[in-house]
LOVOKOL-821049 format. One line per 2 residues: their letters; for each residue x, y, z of C-alpha. Coordinates in steps of 0.5 Angstrom, whole numbers, plus 500, padded with zeros to 3 digits. Layout:
! LOVOKOL-821049
A = X:Y:Z  ...
***
This chain:
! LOVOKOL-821049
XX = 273:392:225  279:390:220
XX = 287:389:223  292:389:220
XX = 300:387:223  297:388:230
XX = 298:385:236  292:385:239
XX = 288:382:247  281:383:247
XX = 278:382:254  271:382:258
XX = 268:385:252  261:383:249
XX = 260:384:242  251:383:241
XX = 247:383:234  253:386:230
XX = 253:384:223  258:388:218
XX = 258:387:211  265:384:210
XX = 269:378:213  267:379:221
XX = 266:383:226  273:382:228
XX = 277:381:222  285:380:223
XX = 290:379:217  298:377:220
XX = 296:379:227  297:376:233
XX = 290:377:238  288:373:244
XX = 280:374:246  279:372:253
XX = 273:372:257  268:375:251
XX = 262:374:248  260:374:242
XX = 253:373:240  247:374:234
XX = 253:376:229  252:375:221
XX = 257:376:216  260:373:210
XX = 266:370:213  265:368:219
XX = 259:371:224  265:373:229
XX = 273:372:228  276:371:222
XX = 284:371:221  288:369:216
XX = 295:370:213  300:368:218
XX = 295:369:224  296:367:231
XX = 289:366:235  288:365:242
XX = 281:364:245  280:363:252
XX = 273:362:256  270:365:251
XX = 262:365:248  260:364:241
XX = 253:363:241  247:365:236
XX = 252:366:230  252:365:223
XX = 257:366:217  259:363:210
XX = 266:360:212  265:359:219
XX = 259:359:223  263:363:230
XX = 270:363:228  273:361:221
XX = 281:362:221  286:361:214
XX = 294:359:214  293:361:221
XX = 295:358:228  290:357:233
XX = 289:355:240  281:355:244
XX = 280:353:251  275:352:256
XX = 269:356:251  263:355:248
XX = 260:355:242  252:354:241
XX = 247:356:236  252:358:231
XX = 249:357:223  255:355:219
XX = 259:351:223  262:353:231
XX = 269:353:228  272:353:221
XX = 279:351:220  282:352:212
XX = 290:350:211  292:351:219
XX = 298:351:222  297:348:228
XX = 290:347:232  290:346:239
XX = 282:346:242  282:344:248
XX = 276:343:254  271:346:250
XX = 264:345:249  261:345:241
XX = 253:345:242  247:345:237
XX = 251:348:232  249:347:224
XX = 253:347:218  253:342:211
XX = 261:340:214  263:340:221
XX = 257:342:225  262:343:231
XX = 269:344:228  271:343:221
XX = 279:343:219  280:342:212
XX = 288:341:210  293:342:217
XX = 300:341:220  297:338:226
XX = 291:339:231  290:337:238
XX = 283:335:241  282:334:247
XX = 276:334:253  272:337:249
XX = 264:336:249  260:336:242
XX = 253:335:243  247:336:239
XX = 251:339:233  248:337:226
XX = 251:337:219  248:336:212
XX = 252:332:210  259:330:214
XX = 261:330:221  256:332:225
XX = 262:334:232  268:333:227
XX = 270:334:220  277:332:219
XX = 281:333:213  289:331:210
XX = 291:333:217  295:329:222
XX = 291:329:229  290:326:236
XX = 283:327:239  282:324:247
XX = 278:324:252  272:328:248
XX = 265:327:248  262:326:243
XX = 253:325:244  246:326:239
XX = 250:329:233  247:327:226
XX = 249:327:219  249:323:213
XX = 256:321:214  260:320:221
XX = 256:323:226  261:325:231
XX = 267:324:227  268:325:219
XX = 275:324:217  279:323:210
XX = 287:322:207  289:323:214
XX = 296:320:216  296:319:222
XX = 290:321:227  289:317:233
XX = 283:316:238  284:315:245
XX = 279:315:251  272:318:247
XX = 267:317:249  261:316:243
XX = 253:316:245  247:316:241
XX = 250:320:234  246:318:227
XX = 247:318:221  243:317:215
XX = 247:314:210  253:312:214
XX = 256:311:221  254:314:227
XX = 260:314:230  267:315:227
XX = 267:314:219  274:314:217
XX = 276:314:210  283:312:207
XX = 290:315:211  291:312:217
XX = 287:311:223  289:308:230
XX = 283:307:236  284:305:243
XX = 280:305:249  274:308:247
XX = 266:307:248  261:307:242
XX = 254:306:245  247:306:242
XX = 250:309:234  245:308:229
XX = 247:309:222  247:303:215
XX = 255:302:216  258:301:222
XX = 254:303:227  261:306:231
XX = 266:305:226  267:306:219
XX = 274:305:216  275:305:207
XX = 281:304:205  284:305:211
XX = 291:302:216  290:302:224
XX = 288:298:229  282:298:234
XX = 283:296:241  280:296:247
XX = 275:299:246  267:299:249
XX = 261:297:244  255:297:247
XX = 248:297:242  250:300:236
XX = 245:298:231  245:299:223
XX = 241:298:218  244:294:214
XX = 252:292:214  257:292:222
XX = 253:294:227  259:296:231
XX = 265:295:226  264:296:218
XX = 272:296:215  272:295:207
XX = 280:294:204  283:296:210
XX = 289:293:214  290:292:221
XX = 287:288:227  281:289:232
XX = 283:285:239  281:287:246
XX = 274:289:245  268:288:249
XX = 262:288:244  254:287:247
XX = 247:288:244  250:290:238
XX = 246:289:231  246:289:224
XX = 239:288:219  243:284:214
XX = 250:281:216  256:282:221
XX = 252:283:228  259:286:231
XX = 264:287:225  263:286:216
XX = 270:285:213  271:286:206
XX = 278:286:203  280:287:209
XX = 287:283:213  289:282:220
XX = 287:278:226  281:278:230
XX = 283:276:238  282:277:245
XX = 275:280:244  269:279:248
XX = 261:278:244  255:278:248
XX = 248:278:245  249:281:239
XX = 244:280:233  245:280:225
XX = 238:279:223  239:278:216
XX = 244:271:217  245:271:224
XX = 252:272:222  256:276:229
XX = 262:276:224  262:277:217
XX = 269:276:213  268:277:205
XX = 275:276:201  279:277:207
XX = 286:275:210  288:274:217
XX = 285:269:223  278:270:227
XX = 282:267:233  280:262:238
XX = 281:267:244  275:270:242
XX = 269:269:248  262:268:246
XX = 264:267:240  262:260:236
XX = 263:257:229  255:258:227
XX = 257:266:228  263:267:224
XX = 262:266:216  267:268:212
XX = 266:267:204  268:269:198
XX = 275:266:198  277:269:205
XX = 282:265:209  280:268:216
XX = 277:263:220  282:257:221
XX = 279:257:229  272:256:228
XX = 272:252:222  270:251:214
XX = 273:257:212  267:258:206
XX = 262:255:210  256:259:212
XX = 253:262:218  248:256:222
X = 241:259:224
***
């Protein structure tokens, strides 16, 4: 079904095994539609396997079910230079991703639940280029991506997420989150448990942009970098916040940061390990402070290191608990460690 200029509500219906050959089943160009209390299942088209909307659009999707569907663009649900407000749905099972979002408008998704969608970005949800999105209370679980962002794929868009869930996601990058060039997105009250990346972190991977992290728990993340955080070239603090047995393969088992600024404080860090080097957190050409925070049985077993810093600036502080000077080694010219000794000096055994 393809609308044009309509202003549309579609209600109490059941769309099952329909697959047209052009964008969706129900495809809206400039249109104003809300979907509320429909199912839409076992659908395959080339867009998106049920919705798709774009020029100007306004969707609203309400206690809704995606479930078993697949499409080129968006597994479920793909919209373009549209706005888009989803609320208490599901989607399960779709092969494309649950929800692609190109050049949005605004995006709100809230108390929704993502589950055992597959795409090669953004199993749950993919947002490519947005004014602003608002994530909130949302579960992704099982979702698995090819690449990047097995829960979220979050592109050039300015973002707040809280309060979701965010467990057994994979990827080979930023298994519960992947994100890039975003200006301002801030995490609050997430809760991260057991997503694996096979190349990358298995929490959140944040690449260049701004970042801020508060409050939020990272337990059992596996990856090679960052078995919670990831961040490259990025600005944005982390504070507050829960790690607890993280484990990566070679570098951070709780917190990797390469050429970002900003401090880490506040944060209790226990069981948390790291193959090579930086138990807890690897700094590289990296500057801020590091204070306030809480260390427990944490293990790198390649230097011993709790704390690795490489060419970075800023203090290591002594208001750390757990912390001693055999675990923080900071190298390579780093002015990091004023608080626990000889600045070059090497971790002890």
């Amino acid at each position: 079904m393809y609308l044009v200029n309509v202003d549309l509500s579609i209600e109490d219906s059941t769309f099952t095994g329909l697959q047209e050959r052009g964008n969706a089943v129900l495809s809206f160009v400039n249109s104003k539609v809300t979907i509320l209390n429909s199912s839409f299942s076992g659908g395959a088209n080339s867009a998106a396997g049920a919705v798709y909307a774009n020029q100007s659009s306004q969707v609203t999707i309400l206690d809704s079910m995606f479930l078993g569907n697949s499409g080129g663009q968006g597994g479920a649900v793909a919209t373009w230079d549209s706005s888009i407000l989803v609320n208490g749905s599901t989607f399960s099972g779709n092969l494309g991703g649950g929800l692609s979002i190109m050049n949005g408008t605004t995006v709100f998704l809230t108390d929704n639940t993502f589950e055992e969608n597959s795409a090669n970005n953004g199993g749950g949800v993919y947002v490519d280029v947005c004014g602003s999105a608002v994530l909130e209370g949302n579960s992704f679980q099982g979702n698995q991506v090819q690449h990047s962002g097995g829960g979220v794929f979050l592109v050039e868009c300015n973002a707040q997420l809280s309060d979701n869930t965010f467990e057994k996601n994979r990827g080979t990058n930023g298994a519960a989150v992947w994100q890039n060039n975003c200006r301002q997105v801030l995490y609050t009250h997430n809760n991260l448990t057991a997503n694996v990346a096979s190349a990358g972190s298995g929490g959140l991977e944040i690449n260049q942009g701004s970042a801020n992290i508060t409050q939020c728990t990272f337990t059992l993340g596996k990856g090679v970098k960052g078995g919670g955080v990831y961040m490259q070239g990025v600005t944005g603090t982390i504070s507050d916040c829960v790690f607890e047995r993280n484990a990566v393969s070679q570098f951070g088992g709780a917190v990797f940061r390469g050429t970002s600024k900003g401090d880490l404080y506040g944060c209790e860090f226990t069981g948390n390990t790291a193959v090579r080097s930086g138990a807890v957190i690897y700094d590289s050409h990296c500057v801020g402070d590091i204070g306030l925070n809480v260390f427990s049985n944490n293990k790198a077993r390649g230097d011993n290191s709790v704390i690795f810093r490489t060419e970075s600036q800023g203090n290591v502080k002594g208001d750390n608990k757990g912390l001693t000077a055999n675990l923080v080694h900071v190298d390579n010219n780093g002015a990091a460690n004023q608080d626990y000794g000889d600045p070059n000096s090497a971790t002890g055994s």
